[in-house]
ZAMARGU-4260 file (C-alpha; in steps of 0.2 Angstrom, whole numbers, plus 5000, padded with zeros to 4 digits):
<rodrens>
0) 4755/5221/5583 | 4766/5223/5598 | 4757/5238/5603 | 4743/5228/5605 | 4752/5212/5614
5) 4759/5226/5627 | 4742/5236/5629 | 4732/5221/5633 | 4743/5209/5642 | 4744/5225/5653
10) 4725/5219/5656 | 4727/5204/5662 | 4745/5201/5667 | 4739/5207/5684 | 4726/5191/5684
15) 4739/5178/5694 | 4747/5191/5703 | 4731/5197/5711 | 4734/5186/5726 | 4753/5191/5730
20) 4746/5210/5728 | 4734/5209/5741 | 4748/5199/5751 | 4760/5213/5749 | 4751/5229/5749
25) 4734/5223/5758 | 4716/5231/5755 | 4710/5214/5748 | 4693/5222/5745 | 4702/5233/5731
30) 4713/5222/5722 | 4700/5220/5707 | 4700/5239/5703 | 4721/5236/5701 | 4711/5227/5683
35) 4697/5238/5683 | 4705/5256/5685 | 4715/5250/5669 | 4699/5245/5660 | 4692/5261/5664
40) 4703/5273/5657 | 4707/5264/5642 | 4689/5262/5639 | 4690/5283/5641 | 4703/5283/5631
45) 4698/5274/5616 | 4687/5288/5607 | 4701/5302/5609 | 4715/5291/5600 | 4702/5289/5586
50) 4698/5306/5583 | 4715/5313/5587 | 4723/5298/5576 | 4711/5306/5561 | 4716/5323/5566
55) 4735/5322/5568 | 4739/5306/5562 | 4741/5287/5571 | 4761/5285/5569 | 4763/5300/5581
60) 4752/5299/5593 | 4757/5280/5594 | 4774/5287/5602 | 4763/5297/5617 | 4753/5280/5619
65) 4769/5272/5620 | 4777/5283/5632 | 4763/5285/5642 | 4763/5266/5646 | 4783/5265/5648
70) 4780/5279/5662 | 4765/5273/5671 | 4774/5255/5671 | 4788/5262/5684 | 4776/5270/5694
75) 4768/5253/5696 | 4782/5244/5700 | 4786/5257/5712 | 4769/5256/5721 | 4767/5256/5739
80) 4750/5256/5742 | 4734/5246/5734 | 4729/5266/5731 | 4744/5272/5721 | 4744/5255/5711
85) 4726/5260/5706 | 4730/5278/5701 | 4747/5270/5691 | 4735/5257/5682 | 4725/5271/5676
90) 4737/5280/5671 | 4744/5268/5661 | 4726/5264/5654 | 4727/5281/5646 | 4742/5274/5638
95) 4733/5257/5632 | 4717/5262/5626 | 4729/5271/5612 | 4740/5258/5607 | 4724/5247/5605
100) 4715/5260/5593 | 4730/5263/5584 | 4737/5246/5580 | 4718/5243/5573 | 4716/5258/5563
105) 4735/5258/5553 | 4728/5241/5547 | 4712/5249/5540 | 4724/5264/5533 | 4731/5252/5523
110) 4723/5236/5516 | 4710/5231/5506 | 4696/5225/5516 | 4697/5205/5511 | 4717/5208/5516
115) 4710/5218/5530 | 4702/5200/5537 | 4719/5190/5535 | 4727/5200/5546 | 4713/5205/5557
120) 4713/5188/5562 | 4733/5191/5564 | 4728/5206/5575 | 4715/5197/5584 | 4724/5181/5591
125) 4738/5192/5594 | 4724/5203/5605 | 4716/5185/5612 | 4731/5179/5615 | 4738/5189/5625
130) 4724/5192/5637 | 4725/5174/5640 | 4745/5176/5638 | 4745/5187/5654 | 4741/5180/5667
135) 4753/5163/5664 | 4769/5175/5660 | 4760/5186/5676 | 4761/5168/5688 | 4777/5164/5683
140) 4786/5181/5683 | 4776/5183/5703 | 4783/5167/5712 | 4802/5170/5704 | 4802/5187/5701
145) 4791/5196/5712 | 4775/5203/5708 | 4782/5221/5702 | 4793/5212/5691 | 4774/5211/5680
150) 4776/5230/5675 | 4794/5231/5674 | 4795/5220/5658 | 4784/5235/5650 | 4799/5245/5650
155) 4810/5235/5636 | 4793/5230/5625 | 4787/5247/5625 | 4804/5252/5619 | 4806/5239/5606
160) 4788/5243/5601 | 4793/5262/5598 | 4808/5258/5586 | 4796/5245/5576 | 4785/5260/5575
165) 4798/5270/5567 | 4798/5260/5552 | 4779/5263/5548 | 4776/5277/5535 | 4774/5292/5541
170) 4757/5298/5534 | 4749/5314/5543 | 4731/5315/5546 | 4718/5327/5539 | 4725/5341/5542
175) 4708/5351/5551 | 4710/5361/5565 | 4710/5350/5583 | 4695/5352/5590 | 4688/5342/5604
180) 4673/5336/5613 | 4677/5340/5631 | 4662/5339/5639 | 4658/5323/5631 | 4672/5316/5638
185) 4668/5321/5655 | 4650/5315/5656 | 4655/5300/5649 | 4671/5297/5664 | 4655/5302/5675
190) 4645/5290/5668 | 4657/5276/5671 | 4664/5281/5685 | 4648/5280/5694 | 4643/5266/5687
195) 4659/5257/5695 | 4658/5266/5710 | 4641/5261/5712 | 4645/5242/5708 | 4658/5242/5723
200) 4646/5250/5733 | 4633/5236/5730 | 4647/5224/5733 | 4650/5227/5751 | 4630/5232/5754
205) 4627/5241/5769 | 4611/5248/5776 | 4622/5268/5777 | 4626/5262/5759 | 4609/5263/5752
210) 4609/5283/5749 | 4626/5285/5741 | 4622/5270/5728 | 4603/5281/5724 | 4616/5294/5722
215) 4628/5287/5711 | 4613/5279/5701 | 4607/5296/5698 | 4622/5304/5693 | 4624/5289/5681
220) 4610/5293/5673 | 4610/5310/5671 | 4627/5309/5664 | 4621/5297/5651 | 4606/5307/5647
225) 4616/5324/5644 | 4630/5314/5635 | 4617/5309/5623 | 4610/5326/5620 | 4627/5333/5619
230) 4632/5322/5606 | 4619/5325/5593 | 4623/5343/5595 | 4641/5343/5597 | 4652/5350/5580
235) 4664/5337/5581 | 4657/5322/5594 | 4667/5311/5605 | 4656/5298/5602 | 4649/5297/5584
240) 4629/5293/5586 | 4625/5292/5567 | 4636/5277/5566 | 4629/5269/5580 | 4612/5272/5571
245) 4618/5258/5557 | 4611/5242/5564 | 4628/5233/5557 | 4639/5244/5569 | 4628/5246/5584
250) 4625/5227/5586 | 4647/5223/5580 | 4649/5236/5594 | 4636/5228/5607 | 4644/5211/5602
255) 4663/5218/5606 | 4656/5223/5625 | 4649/5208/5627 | 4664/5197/5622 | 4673/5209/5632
260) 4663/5207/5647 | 4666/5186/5645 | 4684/5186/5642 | 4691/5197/5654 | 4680/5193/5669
265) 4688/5175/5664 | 4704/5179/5666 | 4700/5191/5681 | 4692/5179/5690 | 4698/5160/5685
270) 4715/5163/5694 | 4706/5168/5711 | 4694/5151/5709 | 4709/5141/5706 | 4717/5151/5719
275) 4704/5149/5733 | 4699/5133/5728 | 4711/5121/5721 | 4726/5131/5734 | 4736/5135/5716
280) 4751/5144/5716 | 4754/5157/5703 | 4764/5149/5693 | 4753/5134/5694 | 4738/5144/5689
285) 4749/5151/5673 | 4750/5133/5667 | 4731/5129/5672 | 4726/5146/5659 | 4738/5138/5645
290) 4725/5129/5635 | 4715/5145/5634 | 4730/5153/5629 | 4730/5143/5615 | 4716/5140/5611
295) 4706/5154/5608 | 4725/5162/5597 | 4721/5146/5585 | 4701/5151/5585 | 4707/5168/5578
300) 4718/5162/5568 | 4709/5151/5558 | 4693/5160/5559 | 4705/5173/5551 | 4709/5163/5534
305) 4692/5155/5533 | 4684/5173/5531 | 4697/5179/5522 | 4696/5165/5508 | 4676/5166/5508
310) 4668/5183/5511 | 4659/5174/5525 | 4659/5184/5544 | 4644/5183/5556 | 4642/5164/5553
315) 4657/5161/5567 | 4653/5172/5581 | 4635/5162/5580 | 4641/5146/5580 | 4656/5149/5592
320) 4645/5158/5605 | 4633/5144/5605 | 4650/5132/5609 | 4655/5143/5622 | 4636/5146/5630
325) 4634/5128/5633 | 4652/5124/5638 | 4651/5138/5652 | 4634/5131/5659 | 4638/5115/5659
330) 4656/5122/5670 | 4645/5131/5681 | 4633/5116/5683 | 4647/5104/5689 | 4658/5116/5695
335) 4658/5108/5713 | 4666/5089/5705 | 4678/5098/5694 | 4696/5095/5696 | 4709/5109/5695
340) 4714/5100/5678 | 4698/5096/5672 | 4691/5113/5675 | 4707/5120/5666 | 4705/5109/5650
345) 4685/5113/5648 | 4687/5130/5649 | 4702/5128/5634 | 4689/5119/5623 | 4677/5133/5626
350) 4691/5144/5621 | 4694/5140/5604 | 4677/5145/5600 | 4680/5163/5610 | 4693/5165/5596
355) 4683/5166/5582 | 4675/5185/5587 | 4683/5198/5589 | 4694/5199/5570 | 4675/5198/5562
360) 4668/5211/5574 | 4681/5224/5567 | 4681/5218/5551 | 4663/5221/5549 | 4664/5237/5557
365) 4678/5244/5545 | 4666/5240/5532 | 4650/5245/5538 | 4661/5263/5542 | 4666/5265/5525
370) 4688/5272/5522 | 4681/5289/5524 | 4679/5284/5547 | 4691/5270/5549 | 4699/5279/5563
375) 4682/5284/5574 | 4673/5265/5568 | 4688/5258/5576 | 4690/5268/5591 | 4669/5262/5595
380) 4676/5245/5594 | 4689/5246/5607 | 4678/5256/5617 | 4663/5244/5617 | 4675/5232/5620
385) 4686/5240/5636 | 4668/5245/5643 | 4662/5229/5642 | 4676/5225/5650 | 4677/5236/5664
390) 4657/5235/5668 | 4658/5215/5666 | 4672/5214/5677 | 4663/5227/5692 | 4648/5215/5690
395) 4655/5199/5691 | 4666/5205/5705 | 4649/5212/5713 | 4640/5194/5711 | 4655/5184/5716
400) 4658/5195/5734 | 4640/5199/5736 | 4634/5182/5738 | 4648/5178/5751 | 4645/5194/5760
405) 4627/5191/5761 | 4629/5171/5765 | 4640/5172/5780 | 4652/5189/5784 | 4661/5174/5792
410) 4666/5167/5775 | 4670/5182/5765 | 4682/5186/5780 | 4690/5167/5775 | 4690/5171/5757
415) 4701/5184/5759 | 4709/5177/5770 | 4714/5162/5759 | 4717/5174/5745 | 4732/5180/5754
420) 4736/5166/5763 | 4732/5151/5754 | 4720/5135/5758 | 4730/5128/5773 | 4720/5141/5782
425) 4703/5128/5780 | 4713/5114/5790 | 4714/5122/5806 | 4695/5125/5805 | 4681/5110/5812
430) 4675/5101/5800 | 4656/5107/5801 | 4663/5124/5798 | 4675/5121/5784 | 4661/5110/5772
435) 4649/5126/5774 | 4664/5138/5769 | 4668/5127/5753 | 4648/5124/5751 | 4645/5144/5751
440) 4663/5149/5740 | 4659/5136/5726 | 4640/5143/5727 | 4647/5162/5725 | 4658/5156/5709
445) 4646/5145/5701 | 4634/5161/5700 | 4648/5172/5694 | 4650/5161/5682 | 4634/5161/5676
450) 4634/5177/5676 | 4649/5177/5663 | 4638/5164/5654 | 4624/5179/5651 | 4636/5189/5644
455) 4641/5175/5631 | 4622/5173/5629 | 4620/5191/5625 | 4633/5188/5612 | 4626/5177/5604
460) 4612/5183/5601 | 4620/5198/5595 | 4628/5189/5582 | 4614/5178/5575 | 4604/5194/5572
465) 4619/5203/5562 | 4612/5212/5546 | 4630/5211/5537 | 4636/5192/5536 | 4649/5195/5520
470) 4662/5205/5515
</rodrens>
């Protein structure tokens, strides 16, 4: 389970930190890819571990994953540029995406599938919990530490998570020649590269912009099309399409990504609204994110033993996503009279109901999969999930900068400034000015947050219509 705490408080660690980045290193218009580069490549990633993992076994490749992670760490902390902190971050997604599948799969290796829900609801608090974990270690380790002092800490988890490995069995894998899908890998980087790239590109729309985001749109296409017709001729697939034709997997995998898509952008972007609005330091803005850290680990957790003492599954998403759907509209309605506090705790009782998703979601899966595919059902998990992720983010992100770009250029200049800065940069403004730059900024957050309300809502509606309900 370590392997999983390190891989996705990588995610979101950066969350708090965001702000003292784009102080130290500038480029404040590409902070967000320093979370999004990762999501890329360990959404990349995920489908290589799972098929290599089947091929050559999960205990060794979880030493590469680990190594990779260790190495990419120092390279963030040794950053210099917003730039090289990208291409470090995606490096070290490489490493993520396999310590992620891994940690997933060994479970599936080796337990019977109502133990399998025990200590899926283990592994998923520990995988909730961290992504909320991160940014409140990430805000406290910034204002004492420094802001590189984030990565650092990798280097010690990632070796105590290498001798923990040690002690698993050593089991190999099947024992066929290595044989991989190459070119389905690269139309599917093309795919979501251009779909990001295009997402920034909206984000800051210009009127020279227009052909490059036809362009991109394009190439995204294209890429998805001749990924699909690769696939159902491919001898060994990257992505395995007759799964995905079970309506149990399609719709657990749909659910990951929107889940995904919700959690993540929340923890992106909760720390720059407390930031911007409320003028909370990191560390303030660790303890803000607390209840959610607890919270949705105790949903987990106890959605975890409930399952696993009654066979039930599906019936905890639905009711959980209906919490969470109406907690986030109701915080996007009042977003504007919402203390700092106040904010903090509503979002932490929407978060115990967060909890109780992701340990059905791979349960379900692993079943649906049958022993025969544990490796590849759960590598379409984690991959649903970190695209989700990445796409959700790039979206939320496009919404949130968009609407201040196109309000007033005037007050996406501010934001970024305040970003940096902080909100004593509002006082030395007049008063007529400073309302209308609050009025827009709470207007741009309250959209992206109902835009992380659809995803919930796609969710939801995901899980209500799930064919398998028990185990």
């Amino acid at each position: 389970m370590l392997p999983m705490f390190l891989a996705i408080v990588d995610q979101t660690i950066v969350a708090a930190a965001l702000p003292a980045i784009a102080a130290s290193l500038g480029d404040v218009e590409l902070v967000s890819w320093v979370v999004v580069a990762y999501l890329v490549t360990t959404t990349i990633a995920a489908p290589v571990y799972g098929r290599l993992g089947d091929l050559l076994g999960r205990r060794n490749l979880m030493f590469v994953a680990l190594a990779i992670v260790i190495v990419a760490s120092i390279l963030c902390a040794i950053s210099t540029s917003t730039v090289f902190l990208i291409c470090a971050r995606a490096l070290q997604g490489f490493g993520g995406g396999g310590l992620m599948t891994l940690s997933q799969a060994l479970i599936g290796e080796s337990l019977a599938p109502r133990d399998r829900a025990r200590y899926q609801g283990y592994l998923a608090a520990v995988a909730v919990t961290s992504s909320a974990f991160g940014p409140v270690v990430g805000g406290f380790m910034t204002e004492h530490l420094g802001w590189r002092s984030i990565f650092l800490m990798n280097i010690p988890l990632g070796l105590l998570a290498a001798m923990l490995t040690l002690r698993l069995p050593a089991r190999g894998g099947s024992g066929e020649p290595i044989r991989f899908d190459f070119p389905g890998l690269a139309l599917f980087a093309t795919f979501v590269v251009s779909a990001l790239v295009m997402l920034q590109q909206v984000q800051r729309f210009e009127l020279g912009s227009v052909p490059v985001i036809i362009v991109l749109s394009l190439a995204g296409i294209a890429a998805i099309v001749l990924l699909i017709w690769r696939e159902k001729r491919a001898p060994d697939p990257l992505l395995p399409l007759p799964l995905f034709r079970n309506p149990t997997i399609w719709r657990s995998d749909a659910l990951a990504a929107c889940h995904g898509a919700m959690l993540v952008s929340l923890m992106t972007f909760v720390p720059i609204y407390l930031r911007v609005v409320h003028g909370a330091s990191p560390a303030e803005i660790g303890l803000m994110v607390l209840p959610m850290t607890a919270a949705i680990g105790l949903g987990s957790l106890v959605t975890g033993r409930i399952v696993s003492r009654t066979g039930r599954t599906a019936i905890f998403p639905s009711g959980g996503l209906a919490v969470v759907v109406l907690v986030l509209i109701t915080m996007a309605i009042i977003l504007p009279w919402l203390s700092a506090h106040e904010f903090s705790w509503l979002l932490g009782f929407g978060a115990i109901f967060m909890g109780t998703v992701m340990g059905v979601v791979q349960l379900t899966v692993q079943v649906a999969a049958g022993s025969s595919r544990l490796g590849i059902a759960a590598a379409t998990v984690q991959f649903s999930r970190s695209l989700g992720a990445a796409l959700g983010t790039a979206i939320v992100g496009t919404v949130l900068f968009g609407m201040l770009t196109i309000g007033d250029a005037e007050t996406a200049r501010l934001f970024g400034t305040i970003l940096q800065e902080g909100r004593d940069v509002l006082a030395s403004l007049p008063d007529a000015q400073r309302r209308i730059a609050q009025a827009e900024i709470s207007d741009a957050f309250r959209a992206a947050f109902l835009v992380i309300t659809s995803f919930a809502a796609g969710g939801l509606w995901l899980a209500c219509s799930m064919p398998l309900r028990r185990v």
